[in-house]
C-alpha positions, 0 to 999 in steps of 0.5 A: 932368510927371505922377507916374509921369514925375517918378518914372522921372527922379528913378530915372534920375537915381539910377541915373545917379549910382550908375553914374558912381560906380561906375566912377570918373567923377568923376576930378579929370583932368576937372574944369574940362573942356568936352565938345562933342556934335553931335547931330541937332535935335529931340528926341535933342538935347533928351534930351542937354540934360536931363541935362547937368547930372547928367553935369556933376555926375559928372564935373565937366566941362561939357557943350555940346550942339550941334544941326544939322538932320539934311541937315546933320549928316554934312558937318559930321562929315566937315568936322571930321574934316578938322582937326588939333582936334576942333570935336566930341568926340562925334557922333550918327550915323545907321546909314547913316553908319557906312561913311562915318564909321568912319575918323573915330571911335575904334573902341570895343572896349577902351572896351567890354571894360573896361565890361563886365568893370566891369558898367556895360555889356552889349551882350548887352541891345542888339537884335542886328538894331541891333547889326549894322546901327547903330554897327559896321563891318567887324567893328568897333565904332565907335559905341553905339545909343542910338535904333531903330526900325522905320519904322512908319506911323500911320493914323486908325482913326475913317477906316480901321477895318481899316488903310490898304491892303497895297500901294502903289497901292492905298494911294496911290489911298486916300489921294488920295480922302480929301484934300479942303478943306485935309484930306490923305490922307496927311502926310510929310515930304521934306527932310534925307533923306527924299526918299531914304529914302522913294524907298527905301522904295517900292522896296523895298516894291515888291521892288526894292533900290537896287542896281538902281535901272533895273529894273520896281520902279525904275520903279514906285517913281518912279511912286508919287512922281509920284502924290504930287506929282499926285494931291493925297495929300499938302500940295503943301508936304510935299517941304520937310517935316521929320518933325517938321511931318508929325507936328504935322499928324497930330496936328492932325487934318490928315491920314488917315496919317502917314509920320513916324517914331514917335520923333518925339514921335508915339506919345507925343502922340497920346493927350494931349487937350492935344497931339493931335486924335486922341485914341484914334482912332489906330493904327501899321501897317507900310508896303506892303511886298513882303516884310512888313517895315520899314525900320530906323532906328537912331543910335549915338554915337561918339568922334571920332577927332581929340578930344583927350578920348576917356575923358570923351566915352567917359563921356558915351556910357555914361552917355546910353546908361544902361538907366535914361536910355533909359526916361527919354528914351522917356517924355519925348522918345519916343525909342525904345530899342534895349535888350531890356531896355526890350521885355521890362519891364512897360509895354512888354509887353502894350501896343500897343508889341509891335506896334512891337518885332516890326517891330523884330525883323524890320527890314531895314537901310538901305543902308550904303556909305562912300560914303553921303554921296555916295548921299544927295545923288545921290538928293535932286539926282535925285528933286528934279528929277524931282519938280520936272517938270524931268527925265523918268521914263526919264532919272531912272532912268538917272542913278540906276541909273549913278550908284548902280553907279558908288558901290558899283563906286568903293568894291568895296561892297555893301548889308550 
């Protein structure tokens, strides 16, 4: 770890001391407690894990950090809200969650008021277009954001000098010219979700919503994922991807484009000769899009309802949630932040990380429904089936729009 990172820690971990203080952390009722977390694998577990001995040090309760592959986090959220006792005391939620979870965490407001009447919380400081779309429901506030960020590509700057192509098919023609001896034009990944997500994203890009999957759009974006699979764009293996192997092939010079998200350590790695093959021959665009915008992704933290513990994981979220713990897991994890704070401070401003804040700003949020377990698995079953060759473009489509309409008719929702 360099200078400058062993300063923002040793800062974080100072200001993270002084917080819990300040507000009576360190209260005898937790003394000799353990307090189980459920967090995605990858980096935001790891982030979890590095201060688990400040929160232990705090409060004098321990901490267990428990991760599950992303495909697998909501089941397990919905399974332990089944049980009279809580295996979780506080879950990571994807934003998508929020309509499907809200019943099975504690809302938050007395939590929040009293923090910031102490001081020791400002939802002022969060985005607003991440407040409203990440860790609330219905007027409620059930979860505090911890990560967010608009869905960004990263391109080879060495290959496209002015940037990849403005619309898809153009983009995808491009793409599938550069691939060649083991190279690609493009590297994405497929599983936990993915596939969904990114069938909704060239919707969307084409100016569709998934609302109405049986339309022009509908189709279009089916096509574009029949060209993946055929044209050679991308590694035959890239539907069974993760995030995470996308962007180690990027990084290792592998590919033209990558589809990851840059809060996977991508951003961060690129520019160290010992983590990346692309060193300063690398930039961030925004996905082909109908309207200019990206995707948001964002995550929040919240209490599970049937914890037995609601006040030590309430201390637990504060504290992840720190200003000074944000800028420490953005520079060592690369998670990106969703505090104004963190966009406006020196280091941020000025840099290349402008580009990604203003596709912040204008994000548009994924679509949010109670039902949203079953939406994720209806898109991966149909779109893994249409991939596979097994189900036709006409039939795909039909099963989608139905059941999608079925969704939002079942729950009397539509899209936030």
């Amino acid at each position: 770890m360099g200078i400058i990172k062993r300063a923002a820690a040793l800062a974080a971990s100072a200001a993270l001391a002084l917080g819990l203080a300040g507000c009576g952390g360190a209260e005898p009722e937790f003394q000799g407690k353990t307090l189980t977390v459920l967090y995605p694998s990858g980096v935001y577990a790891e982030a979890a894990r590095s201060v688990a001995s400040e929160f232990s040090a705090a409060t004098g309760a321990d901490l267990r950090v428990v991760d599950l592959p992303r495909e697998q986090l909501l089941e397990a959220i919905l399974t332990n809200a089944e049980g009279e006792s809580a295996l979780y005391d506080a879950v990571a939620a994807d934003a998508r969650w929020d309509g499907a979870l809200s019943p099975h965490l504690y809302g938050l407001g007395t939590y929040i008021a009293k923090a910031e009447e102490e001081g020791t919380l400002t939802l002022a400081d969060f985005e607003p277009k991440v407040l409203d779309s990440c860790g609330s429901w219905q007027g409620s506030v059930y979860g505090i954001p911890f990560a967010a960020a608009p869905r960004l590509f990263a391109y080879r700057t060495d290959i496209y000098p002015d940037g990849p192509a403005a619309r898809w098919d153009d983009y995808l023609r491009e793409a599938a010219d550069q691939s060649r001896d083991g190279f690609y034009g493009l590297s994405l990944g497929g599983s936990g979700g993915q596939l969904g997500e990114l069938y909704e994203l060239l919707l969307r890009g084409m100016g569709g919503t998934l609302e109405t999957a049986d339309s022009p759009e509908g189709r279009a974006a089916l096509k574009a994922l029949r060209t993946l699979r055929d044209s050679g764009a991308a590694s035959p293996d890239w539907p069974e991807w993760d995030a995470e192997t996308a962007a180690d092939a990027f990084l290792a010079g592998n590919a033209a484009i990558c589809q990851s998200q840059p809060t996977w350590g991508l951003a961060l790695r690129a520019d160290d000769p010992a983590q990346s093959a692309i060193v300063g021959n690398w930039a961030l665009c925004l996905p082909p899009s109908a309207d200019g915008t990206a995707e948001l992704e964002a995550w929040s933290l919240g209490i599970c309802a049937n914890t037995q513990q609601p006040d030590l994981a309430w201390e637990w979220i504060r504290m992840f949630t720190l200003p000074a713990n944000q800028v420490r897991f953005y520079e060592e994890y690369g998670i990106l932040p969703p505090r104004s704070s963190f966009w406006e401070r020196d280091g941020t401003t000025g840099t290349p990380m402008e580009e990604i804040h203003a596709a912040l700003v204008r994000a548009t949020p994924p679509l949010r429904v109670s039902a949203a377990a079953e939406a994720q698995a209806l898109l991966d079953t149909e779109l893994r089936a249409f991939l596979s060759g097994s189900r036709e473009a006409d039939e795909t489509i039909s099963r989608l729009d139905d059941g999608l309409s079925r969704i939002l008719r079942n729950t009397h929702e539509l899209p936030d």
